[in-house]
mmCIF file as Biopython writes it, N, C-alpha, C and O atoms, coordinates in Angstrom:
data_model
#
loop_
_atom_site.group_PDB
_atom_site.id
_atom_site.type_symbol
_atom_site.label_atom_id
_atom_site.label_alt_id
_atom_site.label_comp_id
_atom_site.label_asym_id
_atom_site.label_entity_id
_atom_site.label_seq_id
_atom_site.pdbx_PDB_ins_code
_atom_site.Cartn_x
_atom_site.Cartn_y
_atom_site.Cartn_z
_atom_site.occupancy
_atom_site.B_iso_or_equiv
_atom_site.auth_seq_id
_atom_site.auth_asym_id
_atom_site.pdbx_PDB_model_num
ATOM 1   N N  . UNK A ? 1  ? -0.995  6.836  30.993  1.0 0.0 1  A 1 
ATOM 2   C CA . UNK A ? 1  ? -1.930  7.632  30.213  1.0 0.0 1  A 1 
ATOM 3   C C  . UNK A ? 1  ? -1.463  7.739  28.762  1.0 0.0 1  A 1 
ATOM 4   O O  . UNK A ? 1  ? -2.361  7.670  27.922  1.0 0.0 1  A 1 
ATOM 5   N N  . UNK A ? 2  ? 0.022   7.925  28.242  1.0 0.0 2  A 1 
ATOM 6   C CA . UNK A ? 2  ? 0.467   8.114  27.254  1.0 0.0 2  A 1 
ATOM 7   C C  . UNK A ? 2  ? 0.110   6.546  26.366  1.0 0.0 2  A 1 
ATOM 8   O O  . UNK A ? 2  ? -0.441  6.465  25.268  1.0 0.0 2  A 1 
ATOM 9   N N  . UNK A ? 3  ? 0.619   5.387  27.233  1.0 0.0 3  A 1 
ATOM 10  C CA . UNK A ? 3  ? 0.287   3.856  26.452  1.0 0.0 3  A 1 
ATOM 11  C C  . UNK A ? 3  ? -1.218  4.713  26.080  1.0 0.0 3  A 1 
ATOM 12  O O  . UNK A ? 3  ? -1.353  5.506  25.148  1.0 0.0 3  A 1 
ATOM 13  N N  . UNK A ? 4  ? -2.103  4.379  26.913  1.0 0.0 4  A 1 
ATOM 14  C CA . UNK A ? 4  ? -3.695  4.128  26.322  1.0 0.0 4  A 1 
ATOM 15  C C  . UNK A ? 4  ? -3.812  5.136  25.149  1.0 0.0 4  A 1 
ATOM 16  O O  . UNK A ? 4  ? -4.162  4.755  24.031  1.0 0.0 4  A 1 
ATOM 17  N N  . UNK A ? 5  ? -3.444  6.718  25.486  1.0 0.0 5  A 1 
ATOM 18  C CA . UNK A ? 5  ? -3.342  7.384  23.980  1.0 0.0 5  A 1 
ATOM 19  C C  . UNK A ? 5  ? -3.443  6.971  22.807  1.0 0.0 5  A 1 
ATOM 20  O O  . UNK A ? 5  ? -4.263  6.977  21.888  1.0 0.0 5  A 1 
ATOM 21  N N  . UNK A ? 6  ? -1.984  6.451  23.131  1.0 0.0 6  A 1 
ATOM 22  C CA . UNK A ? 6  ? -1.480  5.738  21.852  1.0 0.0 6  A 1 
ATOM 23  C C  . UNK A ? 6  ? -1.967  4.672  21.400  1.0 0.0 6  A 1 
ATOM 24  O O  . UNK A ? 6  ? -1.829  4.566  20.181  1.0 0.0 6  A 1 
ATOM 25  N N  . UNK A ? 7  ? -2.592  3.660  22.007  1.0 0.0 7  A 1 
ATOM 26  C CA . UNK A ? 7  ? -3.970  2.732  21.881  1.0 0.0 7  A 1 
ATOM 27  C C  . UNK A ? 7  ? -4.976  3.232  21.127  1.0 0.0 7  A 1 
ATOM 28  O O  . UNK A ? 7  ? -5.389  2.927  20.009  1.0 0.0 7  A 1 
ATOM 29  N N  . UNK A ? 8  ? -5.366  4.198  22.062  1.0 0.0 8  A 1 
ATOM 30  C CA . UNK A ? 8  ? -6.615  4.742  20.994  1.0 0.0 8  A 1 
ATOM 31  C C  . UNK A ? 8  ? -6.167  5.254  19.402  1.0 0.0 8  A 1 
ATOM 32  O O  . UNK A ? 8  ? -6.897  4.893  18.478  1.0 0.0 8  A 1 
ATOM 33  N N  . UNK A ? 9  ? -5.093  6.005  19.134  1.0 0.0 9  A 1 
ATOM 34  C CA . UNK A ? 9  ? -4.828  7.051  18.423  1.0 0.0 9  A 1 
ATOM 35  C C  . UNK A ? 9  ? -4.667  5.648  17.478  1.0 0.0 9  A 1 
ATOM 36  O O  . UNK A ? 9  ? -5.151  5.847  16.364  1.0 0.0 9  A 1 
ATOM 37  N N  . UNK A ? 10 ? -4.134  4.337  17.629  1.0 0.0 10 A 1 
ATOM 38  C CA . UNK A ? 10 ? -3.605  3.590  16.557  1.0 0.0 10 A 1 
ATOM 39  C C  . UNK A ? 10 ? -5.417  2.659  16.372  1.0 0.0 10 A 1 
ATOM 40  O O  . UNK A ? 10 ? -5.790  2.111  15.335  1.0 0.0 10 A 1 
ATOM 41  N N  . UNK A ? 11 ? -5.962  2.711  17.251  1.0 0.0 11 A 1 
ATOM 42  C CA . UNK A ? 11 ? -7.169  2.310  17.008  1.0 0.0 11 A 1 
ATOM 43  C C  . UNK A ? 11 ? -7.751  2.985  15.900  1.0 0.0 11 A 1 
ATOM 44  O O  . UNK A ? 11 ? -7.815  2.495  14.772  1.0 0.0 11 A 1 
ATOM 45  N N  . UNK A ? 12 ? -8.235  4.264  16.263  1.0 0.0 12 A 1 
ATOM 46  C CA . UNK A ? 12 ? -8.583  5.569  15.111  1.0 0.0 12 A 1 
ATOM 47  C C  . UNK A ? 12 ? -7.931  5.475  14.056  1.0 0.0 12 A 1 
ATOM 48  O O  . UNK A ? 12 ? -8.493  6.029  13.111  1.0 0.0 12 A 1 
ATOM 49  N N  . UNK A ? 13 ? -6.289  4.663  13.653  1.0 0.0 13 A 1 
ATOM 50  C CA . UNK A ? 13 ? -6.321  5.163  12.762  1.0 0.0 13 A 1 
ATOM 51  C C  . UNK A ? 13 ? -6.277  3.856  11.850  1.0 0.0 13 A 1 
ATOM 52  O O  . UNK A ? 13 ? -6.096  3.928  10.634  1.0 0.0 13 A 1 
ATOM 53  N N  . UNK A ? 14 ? -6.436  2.793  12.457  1.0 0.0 14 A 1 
ATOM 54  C CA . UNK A ? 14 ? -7.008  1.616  11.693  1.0 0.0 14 A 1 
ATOM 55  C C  . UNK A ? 14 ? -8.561  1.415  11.161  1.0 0.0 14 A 1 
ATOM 56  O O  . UNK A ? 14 ? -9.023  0.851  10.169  1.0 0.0 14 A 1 
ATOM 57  N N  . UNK A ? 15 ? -9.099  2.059  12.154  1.0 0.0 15 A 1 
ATOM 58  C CA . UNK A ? 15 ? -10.537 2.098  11.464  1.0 0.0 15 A 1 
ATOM 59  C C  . UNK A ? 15 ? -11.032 3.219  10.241  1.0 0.0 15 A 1 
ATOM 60  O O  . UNK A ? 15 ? -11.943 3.107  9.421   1.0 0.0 15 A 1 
ATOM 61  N N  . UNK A ? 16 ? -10.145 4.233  10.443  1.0 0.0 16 A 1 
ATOM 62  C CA . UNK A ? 16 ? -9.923  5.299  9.170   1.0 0.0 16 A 1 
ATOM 63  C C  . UNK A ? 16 ? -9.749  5.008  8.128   1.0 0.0 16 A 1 
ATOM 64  O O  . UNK A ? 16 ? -10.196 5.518  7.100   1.0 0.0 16 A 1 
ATOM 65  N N  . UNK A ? 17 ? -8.723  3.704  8.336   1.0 0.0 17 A 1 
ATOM 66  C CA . UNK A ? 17 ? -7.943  3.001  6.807   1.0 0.0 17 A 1 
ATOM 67  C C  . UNK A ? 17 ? -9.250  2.226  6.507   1.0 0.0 17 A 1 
ATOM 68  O O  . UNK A ? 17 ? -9.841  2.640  5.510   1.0 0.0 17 A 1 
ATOM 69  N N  . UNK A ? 18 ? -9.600  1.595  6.903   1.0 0.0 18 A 1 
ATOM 70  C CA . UNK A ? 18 ? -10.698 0.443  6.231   1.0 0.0 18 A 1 
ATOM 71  C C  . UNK A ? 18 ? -12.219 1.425  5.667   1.0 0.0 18 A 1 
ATOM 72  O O  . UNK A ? 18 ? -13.006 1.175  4.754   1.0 0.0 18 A 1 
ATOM 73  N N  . UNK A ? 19 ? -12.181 2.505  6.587   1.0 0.0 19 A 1 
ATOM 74  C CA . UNK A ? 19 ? -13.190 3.118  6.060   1.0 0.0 19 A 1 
ATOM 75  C C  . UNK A ? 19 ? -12.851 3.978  4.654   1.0 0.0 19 A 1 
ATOM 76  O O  . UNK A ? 19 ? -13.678 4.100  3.750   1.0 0.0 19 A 1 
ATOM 77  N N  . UNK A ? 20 ? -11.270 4.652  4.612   1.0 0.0 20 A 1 
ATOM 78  C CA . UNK A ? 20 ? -10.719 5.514  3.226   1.0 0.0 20 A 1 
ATOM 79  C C  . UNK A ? 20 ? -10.593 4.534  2.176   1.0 0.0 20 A 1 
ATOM 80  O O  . UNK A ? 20 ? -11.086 4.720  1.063   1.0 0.0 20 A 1 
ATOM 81  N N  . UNK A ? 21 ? -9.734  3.144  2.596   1.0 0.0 21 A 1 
ATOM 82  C CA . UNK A ? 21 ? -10.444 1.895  1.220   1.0 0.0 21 A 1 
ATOM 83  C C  . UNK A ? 21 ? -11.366 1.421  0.871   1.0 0.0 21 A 1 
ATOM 84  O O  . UNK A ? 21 ? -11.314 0.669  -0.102  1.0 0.0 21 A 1 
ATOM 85  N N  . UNK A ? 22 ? -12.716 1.704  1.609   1.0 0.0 22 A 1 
ATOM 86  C CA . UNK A ? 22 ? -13.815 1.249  1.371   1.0 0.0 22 A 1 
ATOM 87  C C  . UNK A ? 22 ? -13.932 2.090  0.356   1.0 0.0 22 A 1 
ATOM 88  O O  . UNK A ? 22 ? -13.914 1.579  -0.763  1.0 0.0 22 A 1 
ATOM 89  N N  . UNK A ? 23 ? -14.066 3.448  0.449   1.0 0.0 23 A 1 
ATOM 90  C CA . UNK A ? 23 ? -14.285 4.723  -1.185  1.0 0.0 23 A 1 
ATOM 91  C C  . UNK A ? 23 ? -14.034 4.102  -2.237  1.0 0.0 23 A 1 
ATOM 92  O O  . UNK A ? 23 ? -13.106 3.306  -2.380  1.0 0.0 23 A 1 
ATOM 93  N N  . UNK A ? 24 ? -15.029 4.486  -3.248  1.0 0.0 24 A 1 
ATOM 94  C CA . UNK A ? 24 ? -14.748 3.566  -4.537  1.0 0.0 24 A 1 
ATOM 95  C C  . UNK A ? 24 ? -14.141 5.077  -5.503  1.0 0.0 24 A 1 
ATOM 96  O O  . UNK A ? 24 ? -13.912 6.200  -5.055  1.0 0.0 24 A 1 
ATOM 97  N N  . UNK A ? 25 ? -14.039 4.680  -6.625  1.0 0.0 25 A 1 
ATOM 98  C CA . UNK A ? 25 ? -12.894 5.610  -7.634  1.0 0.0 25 A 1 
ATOM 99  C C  . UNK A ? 25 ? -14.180 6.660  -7.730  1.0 0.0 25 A 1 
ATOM 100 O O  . UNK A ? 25 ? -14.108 7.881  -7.585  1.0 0.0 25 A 1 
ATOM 101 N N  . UNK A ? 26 ? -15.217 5.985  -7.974  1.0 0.0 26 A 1 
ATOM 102 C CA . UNK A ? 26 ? -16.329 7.038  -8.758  1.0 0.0 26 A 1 
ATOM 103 C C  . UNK A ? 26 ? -16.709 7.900  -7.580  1.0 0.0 26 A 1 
ATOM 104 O O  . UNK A ? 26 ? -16.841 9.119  -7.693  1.0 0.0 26 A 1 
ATOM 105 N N  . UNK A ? 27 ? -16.881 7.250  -6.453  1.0 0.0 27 A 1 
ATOM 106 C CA . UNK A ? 27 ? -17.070 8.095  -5.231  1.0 0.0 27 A 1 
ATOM 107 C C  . UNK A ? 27 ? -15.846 9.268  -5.000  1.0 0.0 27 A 1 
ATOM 108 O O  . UNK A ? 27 ? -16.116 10.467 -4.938  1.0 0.0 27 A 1 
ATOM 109 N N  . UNK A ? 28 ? -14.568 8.773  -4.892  1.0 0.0 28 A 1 
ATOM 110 C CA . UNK A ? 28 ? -13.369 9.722  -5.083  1.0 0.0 28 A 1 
ATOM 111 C C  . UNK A ? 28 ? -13.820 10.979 -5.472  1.0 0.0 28 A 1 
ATOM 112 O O  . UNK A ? 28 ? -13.903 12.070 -4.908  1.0 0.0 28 A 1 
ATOM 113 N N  . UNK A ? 29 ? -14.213 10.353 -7.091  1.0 0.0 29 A 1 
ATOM 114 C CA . UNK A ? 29 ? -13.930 11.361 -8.440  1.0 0.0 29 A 1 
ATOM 115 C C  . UNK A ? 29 ? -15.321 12.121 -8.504  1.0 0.0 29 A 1 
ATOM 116 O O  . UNK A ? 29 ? -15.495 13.062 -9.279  1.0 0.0 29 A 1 
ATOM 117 N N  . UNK A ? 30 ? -16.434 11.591 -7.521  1.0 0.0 30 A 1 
ATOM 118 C CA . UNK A ? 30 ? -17.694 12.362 -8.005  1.0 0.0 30 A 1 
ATOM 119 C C  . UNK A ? 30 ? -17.765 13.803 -7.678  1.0 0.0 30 A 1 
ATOM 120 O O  . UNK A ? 30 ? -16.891 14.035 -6.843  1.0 0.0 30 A 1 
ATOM 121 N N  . UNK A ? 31 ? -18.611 15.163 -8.058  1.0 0.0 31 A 1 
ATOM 122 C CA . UNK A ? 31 ? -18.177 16.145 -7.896  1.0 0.0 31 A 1 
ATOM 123 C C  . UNK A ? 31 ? -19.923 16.507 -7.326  1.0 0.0 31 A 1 
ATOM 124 O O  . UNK A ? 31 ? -20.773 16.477 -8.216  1.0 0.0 31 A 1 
ATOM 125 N N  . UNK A ? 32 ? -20.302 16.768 -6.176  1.0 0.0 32 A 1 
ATOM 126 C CA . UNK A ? 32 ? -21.672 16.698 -5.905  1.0 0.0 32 A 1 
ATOM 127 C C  . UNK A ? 32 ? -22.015 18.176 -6.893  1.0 0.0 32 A 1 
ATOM 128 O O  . UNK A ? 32 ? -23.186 18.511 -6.715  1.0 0.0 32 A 1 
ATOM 129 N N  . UNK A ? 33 ? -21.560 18.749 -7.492  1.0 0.0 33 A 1 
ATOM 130 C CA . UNK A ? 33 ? -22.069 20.136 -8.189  1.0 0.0 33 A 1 
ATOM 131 C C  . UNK A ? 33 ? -21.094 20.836 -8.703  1.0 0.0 33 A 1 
ATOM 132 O O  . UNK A ? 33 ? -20.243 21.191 -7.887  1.0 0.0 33 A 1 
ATOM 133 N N  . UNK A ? 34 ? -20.898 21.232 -10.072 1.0 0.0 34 A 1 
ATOM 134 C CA . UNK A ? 34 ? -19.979 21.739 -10.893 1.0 0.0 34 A 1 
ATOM 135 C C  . UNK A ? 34 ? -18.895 22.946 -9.837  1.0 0.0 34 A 1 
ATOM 136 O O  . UNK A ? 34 ? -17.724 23.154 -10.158 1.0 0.0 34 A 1 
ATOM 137 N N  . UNK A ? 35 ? -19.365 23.437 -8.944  1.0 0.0 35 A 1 
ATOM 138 C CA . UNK A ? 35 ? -18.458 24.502 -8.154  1.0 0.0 35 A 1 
ATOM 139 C C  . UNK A ? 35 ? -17.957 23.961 -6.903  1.0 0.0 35 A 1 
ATOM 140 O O  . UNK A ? 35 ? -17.085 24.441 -6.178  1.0 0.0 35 A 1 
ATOM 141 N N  . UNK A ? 36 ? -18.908 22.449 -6.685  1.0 0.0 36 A 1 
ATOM 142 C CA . UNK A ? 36 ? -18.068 21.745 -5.628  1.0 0.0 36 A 1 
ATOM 143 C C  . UNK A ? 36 ? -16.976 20.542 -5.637  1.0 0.0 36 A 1 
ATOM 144 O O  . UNK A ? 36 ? -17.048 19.609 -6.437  1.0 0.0 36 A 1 
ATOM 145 N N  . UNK A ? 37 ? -15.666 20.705 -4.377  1.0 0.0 37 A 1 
ATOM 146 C CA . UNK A ? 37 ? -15.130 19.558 -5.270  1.0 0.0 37 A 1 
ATOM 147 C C  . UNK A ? 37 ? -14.959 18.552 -4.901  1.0 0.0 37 A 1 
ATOM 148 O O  . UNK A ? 37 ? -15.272 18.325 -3.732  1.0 0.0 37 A 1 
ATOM 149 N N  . UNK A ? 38 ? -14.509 17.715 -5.540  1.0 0.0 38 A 1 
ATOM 150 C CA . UNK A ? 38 ? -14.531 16.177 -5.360  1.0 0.0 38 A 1 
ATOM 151 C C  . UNK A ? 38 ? -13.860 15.582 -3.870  1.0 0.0 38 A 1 
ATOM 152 O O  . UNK A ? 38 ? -13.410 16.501 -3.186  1.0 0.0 38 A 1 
ATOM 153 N N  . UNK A ? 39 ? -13.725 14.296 -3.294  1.0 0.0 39 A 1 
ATOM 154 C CA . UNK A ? 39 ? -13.476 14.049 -2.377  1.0 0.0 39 A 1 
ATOM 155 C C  . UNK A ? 39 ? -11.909 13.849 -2.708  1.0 0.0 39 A 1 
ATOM 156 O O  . UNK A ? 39 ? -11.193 14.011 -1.720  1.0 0.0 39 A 1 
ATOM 157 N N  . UNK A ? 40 ? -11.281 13.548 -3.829  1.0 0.0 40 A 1 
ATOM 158 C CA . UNK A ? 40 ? -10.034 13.496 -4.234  1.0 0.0 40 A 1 
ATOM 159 C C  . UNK A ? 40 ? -9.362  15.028 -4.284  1.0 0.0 40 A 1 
ATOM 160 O O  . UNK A ? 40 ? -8.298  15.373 -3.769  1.0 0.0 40 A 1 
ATOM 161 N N  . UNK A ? 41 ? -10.269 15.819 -5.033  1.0 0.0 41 A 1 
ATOM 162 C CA . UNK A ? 41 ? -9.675  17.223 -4.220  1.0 0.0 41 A 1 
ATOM 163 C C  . UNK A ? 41 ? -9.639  17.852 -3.643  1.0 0.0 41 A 1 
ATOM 164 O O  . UNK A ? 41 ? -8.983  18.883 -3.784  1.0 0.0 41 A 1 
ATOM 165 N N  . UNK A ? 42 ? -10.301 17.577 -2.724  1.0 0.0 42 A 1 
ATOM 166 C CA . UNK A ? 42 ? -10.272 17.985 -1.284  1.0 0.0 42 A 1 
ATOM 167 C C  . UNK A ? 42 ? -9.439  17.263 -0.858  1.0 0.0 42 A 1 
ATOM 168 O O  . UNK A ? 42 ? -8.886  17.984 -0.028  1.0 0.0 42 A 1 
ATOM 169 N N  . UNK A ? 43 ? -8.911  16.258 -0.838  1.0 0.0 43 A 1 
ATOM 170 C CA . UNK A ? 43 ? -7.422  15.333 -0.083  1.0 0.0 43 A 1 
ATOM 171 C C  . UNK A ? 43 ? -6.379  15.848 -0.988  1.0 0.0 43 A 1 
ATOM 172 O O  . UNK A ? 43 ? -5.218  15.893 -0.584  1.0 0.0 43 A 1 
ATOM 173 N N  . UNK A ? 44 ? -6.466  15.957 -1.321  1.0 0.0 44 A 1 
ATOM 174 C CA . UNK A ? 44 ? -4.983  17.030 -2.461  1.0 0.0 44 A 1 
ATOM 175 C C  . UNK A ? 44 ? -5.052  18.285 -2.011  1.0 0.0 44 A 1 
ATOM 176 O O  . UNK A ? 44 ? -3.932  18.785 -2.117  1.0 0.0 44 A 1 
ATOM 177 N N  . UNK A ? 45 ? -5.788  19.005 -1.580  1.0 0.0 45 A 1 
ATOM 178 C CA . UNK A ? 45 ? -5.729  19.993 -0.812  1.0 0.0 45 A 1 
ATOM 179 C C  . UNK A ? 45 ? -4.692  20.249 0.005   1.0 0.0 45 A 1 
ATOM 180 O O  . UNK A ? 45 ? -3.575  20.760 -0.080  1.0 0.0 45 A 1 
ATOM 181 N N  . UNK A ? 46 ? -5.710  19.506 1.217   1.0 0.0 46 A 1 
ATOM 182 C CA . UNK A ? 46 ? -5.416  19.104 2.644   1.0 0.0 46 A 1 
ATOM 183 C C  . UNK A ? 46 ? -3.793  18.540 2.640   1.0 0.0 46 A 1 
ATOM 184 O O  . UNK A ? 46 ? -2.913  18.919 3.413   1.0 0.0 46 A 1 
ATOM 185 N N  . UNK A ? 47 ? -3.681  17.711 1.745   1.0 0.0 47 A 1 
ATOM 186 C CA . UNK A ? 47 ? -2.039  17.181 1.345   1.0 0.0 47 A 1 
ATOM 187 C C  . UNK A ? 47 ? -1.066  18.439 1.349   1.0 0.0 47 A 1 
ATOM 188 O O  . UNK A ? 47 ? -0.154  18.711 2.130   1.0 0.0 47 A 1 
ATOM 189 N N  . UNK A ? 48 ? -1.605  19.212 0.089   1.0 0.0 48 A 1 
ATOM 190 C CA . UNK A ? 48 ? -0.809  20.143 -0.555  1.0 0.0 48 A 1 
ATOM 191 C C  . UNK A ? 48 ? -0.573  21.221 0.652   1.0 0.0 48 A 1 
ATOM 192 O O  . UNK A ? 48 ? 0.543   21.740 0.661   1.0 0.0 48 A 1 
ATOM 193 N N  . UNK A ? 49 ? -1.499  21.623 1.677   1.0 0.0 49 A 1 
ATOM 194 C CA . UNK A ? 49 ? -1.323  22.384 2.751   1.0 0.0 49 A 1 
ATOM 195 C C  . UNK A ? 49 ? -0.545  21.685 3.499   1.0 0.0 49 A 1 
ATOM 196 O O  . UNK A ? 49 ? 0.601   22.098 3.677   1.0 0.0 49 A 1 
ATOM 197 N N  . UNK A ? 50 ? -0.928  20.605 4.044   1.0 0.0 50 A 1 
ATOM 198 C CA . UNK A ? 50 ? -0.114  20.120 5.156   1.0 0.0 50 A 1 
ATOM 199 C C  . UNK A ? 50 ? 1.780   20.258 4.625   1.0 0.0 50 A 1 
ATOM 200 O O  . UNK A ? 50 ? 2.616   20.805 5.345   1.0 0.0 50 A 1 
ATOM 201 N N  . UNK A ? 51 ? 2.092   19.651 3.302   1.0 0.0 51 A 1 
ATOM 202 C CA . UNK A ? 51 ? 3.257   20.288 2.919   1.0 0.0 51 A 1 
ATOM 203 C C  . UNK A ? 51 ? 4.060   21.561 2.854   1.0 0.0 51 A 1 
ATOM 204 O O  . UNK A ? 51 ? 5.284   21.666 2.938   1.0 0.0 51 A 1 
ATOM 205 N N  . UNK A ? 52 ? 3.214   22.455 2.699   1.0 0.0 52 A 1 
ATOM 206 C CA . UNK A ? 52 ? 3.402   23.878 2.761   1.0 0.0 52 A 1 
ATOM 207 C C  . UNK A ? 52 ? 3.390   24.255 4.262   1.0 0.0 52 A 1 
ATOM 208 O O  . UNK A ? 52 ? 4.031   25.284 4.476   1.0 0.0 52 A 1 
ATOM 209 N N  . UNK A ? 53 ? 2.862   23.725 5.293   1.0 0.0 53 A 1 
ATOM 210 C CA . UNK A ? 53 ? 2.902   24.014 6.377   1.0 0.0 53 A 1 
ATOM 211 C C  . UNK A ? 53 ? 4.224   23.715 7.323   1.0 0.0 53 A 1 
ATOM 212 O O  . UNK A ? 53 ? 4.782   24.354 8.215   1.0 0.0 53 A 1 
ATOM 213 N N  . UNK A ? 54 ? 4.471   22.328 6.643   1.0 0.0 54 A 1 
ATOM 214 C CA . UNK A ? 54 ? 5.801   21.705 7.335   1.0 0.0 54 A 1 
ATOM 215 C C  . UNK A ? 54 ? 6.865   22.506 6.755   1.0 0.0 54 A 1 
ATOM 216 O O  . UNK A ? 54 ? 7.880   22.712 7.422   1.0 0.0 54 A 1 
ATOM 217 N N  . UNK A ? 55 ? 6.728   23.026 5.469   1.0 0.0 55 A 1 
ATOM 218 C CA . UNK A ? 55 ? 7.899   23.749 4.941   1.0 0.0 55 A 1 
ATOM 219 C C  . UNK A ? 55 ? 8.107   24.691 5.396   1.0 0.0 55 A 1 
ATOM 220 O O  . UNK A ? 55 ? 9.284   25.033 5.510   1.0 0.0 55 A 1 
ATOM 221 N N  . UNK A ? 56 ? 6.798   25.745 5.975   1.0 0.0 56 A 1 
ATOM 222 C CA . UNK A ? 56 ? 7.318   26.900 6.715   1.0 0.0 56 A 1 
ATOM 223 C C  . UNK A ? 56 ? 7.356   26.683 8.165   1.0 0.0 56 A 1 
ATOM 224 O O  . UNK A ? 56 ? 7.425   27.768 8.743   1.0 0.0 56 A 1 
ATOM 225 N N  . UNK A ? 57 ? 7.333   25.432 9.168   1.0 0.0 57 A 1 
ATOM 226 C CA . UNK A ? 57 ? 7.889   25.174 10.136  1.0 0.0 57 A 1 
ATOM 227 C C  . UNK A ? 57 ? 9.081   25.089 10.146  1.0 0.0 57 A 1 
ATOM 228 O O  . UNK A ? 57 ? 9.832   25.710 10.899  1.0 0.0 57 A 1 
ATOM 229 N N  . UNK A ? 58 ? 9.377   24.337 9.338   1.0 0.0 58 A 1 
ATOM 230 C CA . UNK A ? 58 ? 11.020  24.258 8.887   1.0 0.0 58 A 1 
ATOM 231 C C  . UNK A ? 58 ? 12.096  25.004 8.732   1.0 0.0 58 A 1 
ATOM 232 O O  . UNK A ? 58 ? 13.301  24.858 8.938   1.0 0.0 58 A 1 
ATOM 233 N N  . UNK A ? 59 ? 11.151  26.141 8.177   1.0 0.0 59 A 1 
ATOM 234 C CA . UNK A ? 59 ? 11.950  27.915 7.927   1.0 0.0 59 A 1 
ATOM 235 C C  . UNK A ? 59 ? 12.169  28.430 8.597   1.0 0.0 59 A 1 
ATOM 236 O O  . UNK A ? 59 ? 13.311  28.862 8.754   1.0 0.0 59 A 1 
ATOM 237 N N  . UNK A ? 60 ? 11.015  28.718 9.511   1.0 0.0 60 A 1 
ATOM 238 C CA . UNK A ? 60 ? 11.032  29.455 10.776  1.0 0.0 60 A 1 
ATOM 239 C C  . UNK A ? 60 ? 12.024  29.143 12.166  1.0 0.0 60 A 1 
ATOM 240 O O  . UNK A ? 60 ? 12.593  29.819 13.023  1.0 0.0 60 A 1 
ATOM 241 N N  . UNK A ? 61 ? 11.802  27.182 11.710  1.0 0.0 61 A 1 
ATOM 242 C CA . UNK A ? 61 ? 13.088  26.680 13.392  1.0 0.0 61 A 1 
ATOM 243 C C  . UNK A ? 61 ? 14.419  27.494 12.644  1.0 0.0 61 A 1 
ATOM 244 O O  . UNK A ? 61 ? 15.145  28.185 13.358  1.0 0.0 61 A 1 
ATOM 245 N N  . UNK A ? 62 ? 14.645  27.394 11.433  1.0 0.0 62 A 1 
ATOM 246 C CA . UNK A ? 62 ? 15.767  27.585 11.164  1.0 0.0 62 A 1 
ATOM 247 C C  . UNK A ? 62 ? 16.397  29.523 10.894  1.0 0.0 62 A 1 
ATOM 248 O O  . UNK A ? 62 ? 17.493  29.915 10.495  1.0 0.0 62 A 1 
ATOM 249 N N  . UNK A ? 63 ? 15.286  30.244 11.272  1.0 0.0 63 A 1 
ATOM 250 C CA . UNK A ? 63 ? 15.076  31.217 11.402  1.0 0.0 63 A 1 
ATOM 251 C C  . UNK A ? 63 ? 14.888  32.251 10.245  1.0 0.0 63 A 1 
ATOM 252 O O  . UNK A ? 63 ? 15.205  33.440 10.224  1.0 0.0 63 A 1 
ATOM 253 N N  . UNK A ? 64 ? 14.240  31.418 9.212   1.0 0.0 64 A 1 
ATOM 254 C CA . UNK A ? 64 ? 13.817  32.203 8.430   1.0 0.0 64 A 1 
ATOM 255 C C  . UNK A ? 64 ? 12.674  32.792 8.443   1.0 0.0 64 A 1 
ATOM 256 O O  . UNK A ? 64 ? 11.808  32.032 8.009   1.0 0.0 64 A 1 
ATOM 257 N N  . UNK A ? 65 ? 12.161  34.092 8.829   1.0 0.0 65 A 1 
ATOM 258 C CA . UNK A ? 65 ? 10.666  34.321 9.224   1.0 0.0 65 A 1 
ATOM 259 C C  . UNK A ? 65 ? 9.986   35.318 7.827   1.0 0.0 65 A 1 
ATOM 260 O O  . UNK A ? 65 ? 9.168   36.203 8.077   1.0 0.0 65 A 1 
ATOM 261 N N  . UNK A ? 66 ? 10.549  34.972 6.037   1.0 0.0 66 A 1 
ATOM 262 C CA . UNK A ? 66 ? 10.093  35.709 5.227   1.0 0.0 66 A 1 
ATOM 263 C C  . UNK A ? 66 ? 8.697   35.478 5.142   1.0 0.0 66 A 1 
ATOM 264 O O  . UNK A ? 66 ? 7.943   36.123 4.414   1.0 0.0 66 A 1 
ATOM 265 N N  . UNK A ? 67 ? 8.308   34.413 6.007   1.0 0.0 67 A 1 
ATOM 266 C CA . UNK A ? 67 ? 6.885   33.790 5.497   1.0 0.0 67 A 1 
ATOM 267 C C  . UNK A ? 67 ? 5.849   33.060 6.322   1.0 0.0 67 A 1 
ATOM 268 O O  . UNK A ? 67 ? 4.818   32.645 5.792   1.0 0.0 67 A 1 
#
């Protein structure tokens, strides 16, 4: 069960790649409405969290719980 997982999961994430290089720069950078944001910042986001998240996993194994 774990092989096929992992089949699929590397399937998903080859077809992800061809679909995230297909995006062109202007598509990236377009902003559908001055208060909404772009598809580039919204992945800088999502980045910038996922970093902040691992950092306070990190804290916490190590038993820092300020945060």
């Amino acid at each position: 069960m774990t092989e096929t997982l992992a089949k699929q999961l590397t399937q998903i994430i080859k077809q992800s790649q061809v679909q995230f290089e297909s995006i062109s720069e202007k598509d990236w950078n377009n902003k559908p409405s001055p208060e909404k944001w772009s598809k580039k910042e919204v992945l800088g986001h999502l980045a910038d969290s996922a970093m902040n998240n691992i950092h306070r996993f990190i804290r916490i194994k190590q038993g820092d719980q300020t945060n």
